[in-house]
C-alpha positions as CSV (number, residue, x, y, z in Angstrom):
1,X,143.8,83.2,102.6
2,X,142.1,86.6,103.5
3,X,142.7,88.1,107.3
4,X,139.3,89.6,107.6
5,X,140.4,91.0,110.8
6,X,140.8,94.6,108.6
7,X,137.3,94.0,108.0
8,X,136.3,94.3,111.8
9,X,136.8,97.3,114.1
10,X,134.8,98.0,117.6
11,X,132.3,100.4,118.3
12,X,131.4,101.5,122.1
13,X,128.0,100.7,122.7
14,X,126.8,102.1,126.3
15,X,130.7,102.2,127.3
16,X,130.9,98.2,126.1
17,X,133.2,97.8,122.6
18,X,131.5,95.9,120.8
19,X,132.5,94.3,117.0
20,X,131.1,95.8,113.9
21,X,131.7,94.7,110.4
22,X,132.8,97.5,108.2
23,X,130.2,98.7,105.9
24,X,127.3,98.0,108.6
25,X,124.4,100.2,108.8
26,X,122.9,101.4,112.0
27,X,119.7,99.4,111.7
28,X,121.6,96.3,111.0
29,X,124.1,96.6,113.8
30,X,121.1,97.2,116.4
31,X,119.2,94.4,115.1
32,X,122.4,92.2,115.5
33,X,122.6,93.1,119.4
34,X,118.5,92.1,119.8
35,X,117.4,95.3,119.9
36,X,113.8,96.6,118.7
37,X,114.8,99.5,116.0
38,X,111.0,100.4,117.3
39,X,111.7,100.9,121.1
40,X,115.1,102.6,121.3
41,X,116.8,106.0,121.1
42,X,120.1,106.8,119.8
43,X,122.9,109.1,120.7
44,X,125.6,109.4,118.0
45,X,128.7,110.3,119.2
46,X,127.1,112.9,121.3
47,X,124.0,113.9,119.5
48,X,120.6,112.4,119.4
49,X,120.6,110.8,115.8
50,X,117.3,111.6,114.3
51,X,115.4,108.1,114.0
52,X,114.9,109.6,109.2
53,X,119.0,109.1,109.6
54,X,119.2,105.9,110.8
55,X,118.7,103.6,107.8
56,X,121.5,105.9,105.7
57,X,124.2,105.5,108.9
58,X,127.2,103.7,108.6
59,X,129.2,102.3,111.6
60,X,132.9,103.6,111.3
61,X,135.5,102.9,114.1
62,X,135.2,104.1,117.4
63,X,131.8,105.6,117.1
64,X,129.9,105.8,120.4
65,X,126.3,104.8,120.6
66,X,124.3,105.5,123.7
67,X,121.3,103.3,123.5
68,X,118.1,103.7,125.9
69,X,115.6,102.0,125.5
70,X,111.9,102.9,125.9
71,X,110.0,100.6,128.6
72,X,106.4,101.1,129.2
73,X,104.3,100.2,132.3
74,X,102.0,101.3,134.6
């Protein structure tokens, strides 16, 4: 049997940990937390991650995501 626990580490996500799988892309990982990859902004360990780098971005362990996300309204 296989631990796949060396498969998993945790990411903070808006000072939460959260699990990631290793080899996840950004895009994927947001999706998985019910996001809308069309109404958020993300900070990448302390820089605003241009949305062109997104789809090329792999999770690695303890990366720190800031996620807001945009609400309209009037």
């Amino acid at each position: 049997m296989v631990d796949s626990s060396f498969d998993r580490f945790s990411v903070l996500v808006n000072g939460e940990s959260q699990i990631c799988r290793s080899g996840t892309l950004l895009p994927a990982f947001i999706e998985s937390l019910g996001l809308n990859l069309r109404l958020i902004a993300i900070e990448y360990n302390g820089e605003i991650l241009p949305r062109q780098l997104w789809a090329t971005t792999h999770l690695h362990p303890h990366d720190r995501l800031e996620i807001v996300t945009i609400v309209g309204g009037g």
